[in-house]
N, C-alpha and C positions, 0 to 999 in steps of 0.2 A: 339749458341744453335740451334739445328734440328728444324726448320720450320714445321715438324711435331708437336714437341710440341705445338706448338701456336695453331696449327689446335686444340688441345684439350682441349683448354682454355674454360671451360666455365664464360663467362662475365657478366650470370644473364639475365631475365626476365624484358621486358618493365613493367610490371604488379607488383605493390606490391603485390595486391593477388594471384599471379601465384609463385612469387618468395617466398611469407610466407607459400603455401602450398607444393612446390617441391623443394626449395634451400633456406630452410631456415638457413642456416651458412652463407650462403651470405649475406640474410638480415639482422644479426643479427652482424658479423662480416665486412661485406664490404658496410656498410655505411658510409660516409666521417662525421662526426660531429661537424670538427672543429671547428665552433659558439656555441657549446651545447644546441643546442636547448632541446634536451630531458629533460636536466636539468633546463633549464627554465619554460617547461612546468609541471613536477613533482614538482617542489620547490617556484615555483613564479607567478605572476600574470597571466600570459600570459595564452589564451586559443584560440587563434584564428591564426590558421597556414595556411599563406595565400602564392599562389607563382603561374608560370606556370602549365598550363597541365604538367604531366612531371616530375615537379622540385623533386619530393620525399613528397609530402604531405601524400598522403597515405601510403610511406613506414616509416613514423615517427609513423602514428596509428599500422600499424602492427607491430615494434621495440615495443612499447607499450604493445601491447598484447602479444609477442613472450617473452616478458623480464620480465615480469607479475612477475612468481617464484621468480628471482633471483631479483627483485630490490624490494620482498616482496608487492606487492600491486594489487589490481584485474582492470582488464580492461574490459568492450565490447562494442562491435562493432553496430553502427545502421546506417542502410544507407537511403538517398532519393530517390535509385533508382526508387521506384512504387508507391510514393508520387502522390495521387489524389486529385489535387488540389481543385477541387470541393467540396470532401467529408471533405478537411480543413475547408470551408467557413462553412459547415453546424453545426461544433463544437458551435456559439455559435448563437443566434438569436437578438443579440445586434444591435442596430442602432447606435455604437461609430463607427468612425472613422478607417477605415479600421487599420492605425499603430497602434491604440490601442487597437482594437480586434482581430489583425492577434497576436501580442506580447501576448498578454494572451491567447490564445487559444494555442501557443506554450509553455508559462507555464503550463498548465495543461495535454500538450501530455508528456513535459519532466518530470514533477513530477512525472508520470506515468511511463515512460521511467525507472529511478530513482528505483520508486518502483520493476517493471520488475525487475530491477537489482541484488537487494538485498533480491529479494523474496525465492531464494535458499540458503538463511542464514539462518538457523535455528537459531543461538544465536540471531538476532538481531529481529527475529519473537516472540519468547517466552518472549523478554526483554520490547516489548514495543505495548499493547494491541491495540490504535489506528491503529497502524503502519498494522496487524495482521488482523483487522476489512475491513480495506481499502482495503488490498491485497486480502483478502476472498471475498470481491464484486467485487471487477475485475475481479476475475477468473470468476466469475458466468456472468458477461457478457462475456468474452474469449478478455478482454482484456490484460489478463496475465494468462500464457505465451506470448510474442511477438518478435519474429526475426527480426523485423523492424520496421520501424516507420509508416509505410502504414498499418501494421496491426492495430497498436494501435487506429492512426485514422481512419479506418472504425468502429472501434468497439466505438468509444469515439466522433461521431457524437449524432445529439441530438435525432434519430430515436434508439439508439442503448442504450443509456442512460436513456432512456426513460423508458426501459424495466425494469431497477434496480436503479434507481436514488437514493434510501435509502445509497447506499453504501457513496454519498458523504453528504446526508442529514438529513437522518433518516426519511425519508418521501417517499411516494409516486408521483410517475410524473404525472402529467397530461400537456394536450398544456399551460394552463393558467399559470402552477406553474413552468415552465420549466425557465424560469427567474430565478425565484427564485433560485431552485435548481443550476444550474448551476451555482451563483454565492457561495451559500455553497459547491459548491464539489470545487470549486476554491480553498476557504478559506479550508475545510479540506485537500484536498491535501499537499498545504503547508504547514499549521500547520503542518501537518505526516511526513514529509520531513524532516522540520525542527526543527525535536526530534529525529532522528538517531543517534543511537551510534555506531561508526564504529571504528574497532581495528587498520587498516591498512586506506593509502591510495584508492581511486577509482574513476576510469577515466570513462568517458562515450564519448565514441568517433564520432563524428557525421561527416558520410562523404557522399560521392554521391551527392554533390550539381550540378558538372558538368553535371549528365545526366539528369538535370530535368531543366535547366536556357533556355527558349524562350525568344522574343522578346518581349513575352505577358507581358503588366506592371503588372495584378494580379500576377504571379511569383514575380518579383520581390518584391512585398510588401508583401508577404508567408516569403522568406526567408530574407529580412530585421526586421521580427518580431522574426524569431531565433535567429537573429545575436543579437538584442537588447533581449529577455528571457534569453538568454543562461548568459547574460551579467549580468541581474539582479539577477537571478539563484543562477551563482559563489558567488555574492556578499554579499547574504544574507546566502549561505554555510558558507561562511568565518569568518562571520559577527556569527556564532553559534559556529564557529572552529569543524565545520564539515569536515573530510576530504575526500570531494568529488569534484569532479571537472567533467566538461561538457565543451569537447573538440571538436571545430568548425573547419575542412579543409573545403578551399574556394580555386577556381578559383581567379588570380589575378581580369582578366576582368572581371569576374561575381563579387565581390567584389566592384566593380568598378561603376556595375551599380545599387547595394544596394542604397535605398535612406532611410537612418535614420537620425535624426539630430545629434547623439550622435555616429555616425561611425567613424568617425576621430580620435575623442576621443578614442574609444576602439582599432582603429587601433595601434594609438601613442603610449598609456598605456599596453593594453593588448594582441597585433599583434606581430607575427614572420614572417617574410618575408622569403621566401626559396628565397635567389638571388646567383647565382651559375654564375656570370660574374662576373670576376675579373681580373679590368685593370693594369695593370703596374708591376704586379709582376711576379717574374721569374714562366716560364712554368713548372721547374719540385716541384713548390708547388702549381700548380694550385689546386683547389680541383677535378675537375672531372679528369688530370690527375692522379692525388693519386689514387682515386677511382679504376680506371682501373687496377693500378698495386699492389691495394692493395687484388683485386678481383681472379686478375691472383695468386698474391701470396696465397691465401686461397685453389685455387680449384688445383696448382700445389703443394703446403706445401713448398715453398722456395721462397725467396726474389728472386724479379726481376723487373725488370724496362722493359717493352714491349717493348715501344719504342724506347730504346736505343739496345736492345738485338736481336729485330726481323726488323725491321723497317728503311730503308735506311735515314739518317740523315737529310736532306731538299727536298722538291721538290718545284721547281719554287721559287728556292732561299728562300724558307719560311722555316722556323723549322719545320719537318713535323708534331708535335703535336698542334704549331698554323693552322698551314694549315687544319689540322681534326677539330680543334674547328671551323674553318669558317664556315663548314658544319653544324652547330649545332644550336641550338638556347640556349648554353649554359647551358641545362638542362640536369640531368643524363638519361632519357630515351635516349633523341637523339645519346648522347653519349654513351650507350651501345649498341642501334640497327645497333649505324655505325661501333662500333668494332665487331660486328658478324656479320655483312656483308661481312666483309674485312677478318673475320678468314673464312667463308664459301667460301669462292673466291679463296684463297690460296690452291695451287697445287703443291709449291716448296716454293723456296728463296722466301721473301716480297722484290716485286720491287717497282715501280711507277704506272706499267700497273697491277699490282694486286691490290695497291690499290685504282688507279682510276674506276676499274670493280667491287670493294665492294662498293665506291661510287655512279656508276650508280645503283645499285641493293638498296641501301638505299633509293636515293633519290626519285629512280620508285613504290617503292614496300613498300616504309613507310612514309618518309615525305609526298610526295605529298598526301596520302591518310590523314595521321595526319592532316595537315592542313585542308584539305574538314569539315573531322570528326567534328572541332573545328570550324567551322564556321554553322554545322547544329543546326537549334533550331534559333541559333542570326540572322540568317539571312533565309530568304523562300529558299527551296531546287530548286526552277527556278531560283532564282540572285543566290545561288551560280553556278549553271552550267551556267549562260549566264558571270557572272565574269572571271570564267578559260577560256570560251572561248574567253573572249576579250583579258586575257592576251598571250594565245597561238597566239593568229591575230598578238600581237604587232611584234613578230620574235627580240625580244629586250630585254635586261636587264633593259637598261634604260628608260626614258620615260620621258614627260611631263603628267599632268593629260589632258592638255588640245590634245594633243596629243591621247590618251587614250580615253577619250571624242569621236574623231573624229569617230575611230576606230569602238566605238562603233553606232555611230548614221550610219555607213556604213555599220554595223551589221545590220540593224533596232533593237536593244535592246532597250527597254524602262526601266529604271532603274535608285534607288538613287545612283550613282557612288561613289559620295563623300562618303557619308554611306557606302558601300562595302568596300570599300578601307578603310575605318577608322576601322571598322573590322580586315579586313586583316590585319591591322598595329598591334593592338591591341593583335594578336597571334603570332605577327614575321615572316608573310609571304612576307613580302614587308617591306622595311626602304625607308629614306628619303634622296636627298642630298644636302644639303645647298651651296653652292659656296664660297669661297671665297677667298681673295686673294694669297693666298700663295697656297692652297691647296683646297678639296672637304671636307668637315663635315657630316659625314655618322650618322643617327641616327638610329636606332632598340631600339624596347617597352623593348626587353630583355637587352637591354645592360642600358637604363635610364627607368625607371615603369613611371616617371611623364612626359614624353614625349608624344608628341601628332603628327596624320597626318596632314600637312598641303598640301593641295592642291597649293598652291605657287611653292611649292617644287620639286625639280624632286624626281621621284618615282625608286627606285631599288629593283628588287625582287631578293630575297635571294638566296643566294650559291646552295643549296639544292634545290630550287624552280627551278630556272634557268635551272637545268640538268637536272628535269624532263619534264618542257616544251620546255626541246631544244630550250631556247630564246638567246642563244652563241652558238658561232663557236665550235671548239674545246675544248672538256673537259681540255688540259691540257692547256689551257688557264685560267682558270677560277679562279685559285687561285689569279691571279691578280686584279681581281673585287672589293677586298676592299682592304684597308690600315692592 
């Protein structure tokens, strides 16, 4: 087939919001499902979709919303992005326990949330008077209508409630009685929740935890209190055979550094893991290969396999569709950004030097930045720029830490390296490599999630990393780097 063609392939948007508002046939049709998560999430306990930057978390809420009509049930969307952590604290004036006033005070933004929802139902406003009473004092505060969850809590702090606190109490606020009240708007919220009668399913999608996770520990005890409301929420929906459901995307590593006593549990029971590495089965049922050619076949309207059609069979003795997974961190972003690198590069036939020039252009112009991106917030924006510059100093793929170490103290950098480095592992910028006898034991977070960096270990940064800090010879060298 004409190499032209492929030039026209489109392969889709890093962005599920990018790809739900300008191709959405892609998102709707070239999504890989074969786990069904969709169906687990619709039909079963499950509410909390957990996985890489990347893996598809947000493009399962937008399949959600897009599929709304056709799988008959309603969806929306609330994000964290302009979550003011501050203005959360202020929700209640209680002196419990931050896990136990961050988790209720997320009960009453989601009850809220909930109401928001269902407040454009006319049937379920005339059916049920509390319900109706509720939603008419929130509006009068302008906590509903609300497009996000930042709006609700500025409006549902205790300066803001203060104004109309009747809505949850029948009463007036003052400083003294704000206690009080605040524990009846609790109790009526819930009780109003927990008398819906809804005809259809409905989803309440809660994402954007990514751009709000620091190193700061109050974040972290913010959304370990969603993570557990959201949890008792479902439970007490269920528990009325309510059918509604409040759906949590989470960063793996932000997940990770949630501290609730009761997260395991909900991981085990109520968790989906998006994990898109998959060892030992054949490449052409890989899922991100599928993905690719099921994408190409959507936007061309005929069955094709890319790789076999455009794409020269091995390079450096590797299948060249393992050889493109190297580059990847086995998640469908990486793996669409590097096949439209590789279609923009293309100026003829696909040789090896076309698609070693879509590789430089990926690793320059997205991972390397990917990676920065993913470590701002967890770590001060000065260790990460003194971290890249230790690893560009190395001039190496491999390393010792203690090596690295040196490197840096030659730097004069003052920094936790260990901590840097366990980061960097934690988002697949760097693995591990064990020795031993027969052979090396390479590890990456993406390839095992309960893996850890060890400092012991020699250090190797990744395929993709390597080519943008030019820490190897020659690019076409470089597929040799792992097993």
């Amino acid at each position: 087939m004409d190499a032209n063609v492929f030039k026209q392939i489109n392969f889709g948007a890093i962005a599920a919001e990018t790809e739900k508002e300008y191709y959405p046939k892609l998102l709707l049709n070239g999504y890989i499902d074969n786990q069904g998560y969709i169906n687990k999430i619709v039909k079963g306990p499950h509410f909390l979709v957990y996985g890489q930057k990347g893996s598809g978390k947000s493009a399962i809420g937008a399949r959600l919303l897009l599929k709304s009509k056709e799988m008959g049930h309603s969806s929306k969307l609330y994000t964290l992005e302009r979550l003011n952590y501050n203005s959360f604290g202020k929700i209640s004036t209680s002196k419990e326990a931050p896990e136990v006033s961050n988790t209720r005070n997320w009960e009453i933004v989601l009850h809220i949330a909930i109401l928001n929802f269902i407040s454009s139902d006319e049937k379920v406003m005339k059916s049920n008077k509390k319900i109706k009473e509720l939603i008419d004092g929130l509006i009068q505060i302008g906590a509903i209508p609300s497009k996000d969850i930042f709006e609700i809590v500025s409006k549902v702090e205790k300066k803001q409630i203060g104004a109309n606190i009747k809505l949850a109490s029948g009463e007036t606020s003052t400083e003294t009685s704000f206690q009080y009240s605040y524990e009846n708007m609790y109790n009526n919220l819930r009780e109003a929740v927990n008398s819906i009668e809804l005809p259809n399913d409905h989803f309440i999608i809660i994402d954007g935890l990514d751009s709000v996770i620091t190193h700061r520990d109050n974040q972290r005890k913010v959304l370990s209190g969603l993570l557990h409301a959201a949890n008792l929420i479902n439970d007490e929906l269920h528990s009325y055979r309510i059918p509604l459901k409040i759906i949590v995307l989470c960063r793996t590593d932000v997940l990770d550094k949630l501290n609730d006593p009761n997260k395991q549990k909900i991981v085990s029971d109520r968790g989906i893991e998006l994990n898109w590495y998959q060892h030992g089965i054949p490449l052409a049922e890989n899922d991100l290969i599928q993905m690719i050619n099921l994408r190409a076949k959507i936007d061309l309207e005929q069955e094709i396999d890319v790789f076999k059609e455009f794409f020269p069979a091995k390079i450096e003795n590797k299948d060249v569709r393992k050889f493109l997974l190297d580059y990847t961190r086995h998640i469908p972003r990486d793996m669409i950004d590097l096949m439209t690198k590789i279609r923009d590069c293309c100026t003829g036939p696909i040789s090896k030097n076309t698609i070693i020039a879509g590789i430089n252009r990926y690793s320059a112009d997205y991972f390397y930045g990917e990676i920065r991106d993913e470590l701002v917030g967890i770590l001060d924006d000065k260790v990460v720029d003194d971290l890249f510059s230790i690893l560009q100093s190395m001039k190496t793929y491999r390393f010792t830490f203690k090596d690295m170490k040196a490197t840096m103290d030659e730097m004069g950098i003052k920094m936790d390296l260990e901590q840097a480095l366990s980061q960097l592992y934690d988002i697949g910028g760097i693995g591990t490599v064990t020795k031993k006898e027969s052979n090396d034991e390479y590890s990456f977070k993406f390839r095992d999630r309960y893996s850890k960096y060890c400092s012991t270990d020699e250090i190797v940064i990744h395929l993709a990393l390597q080519n943008a800090l030019k820490a190897r010879g020659k690019l076409e060298r470089v597929g040799k780097a792992l097993p």
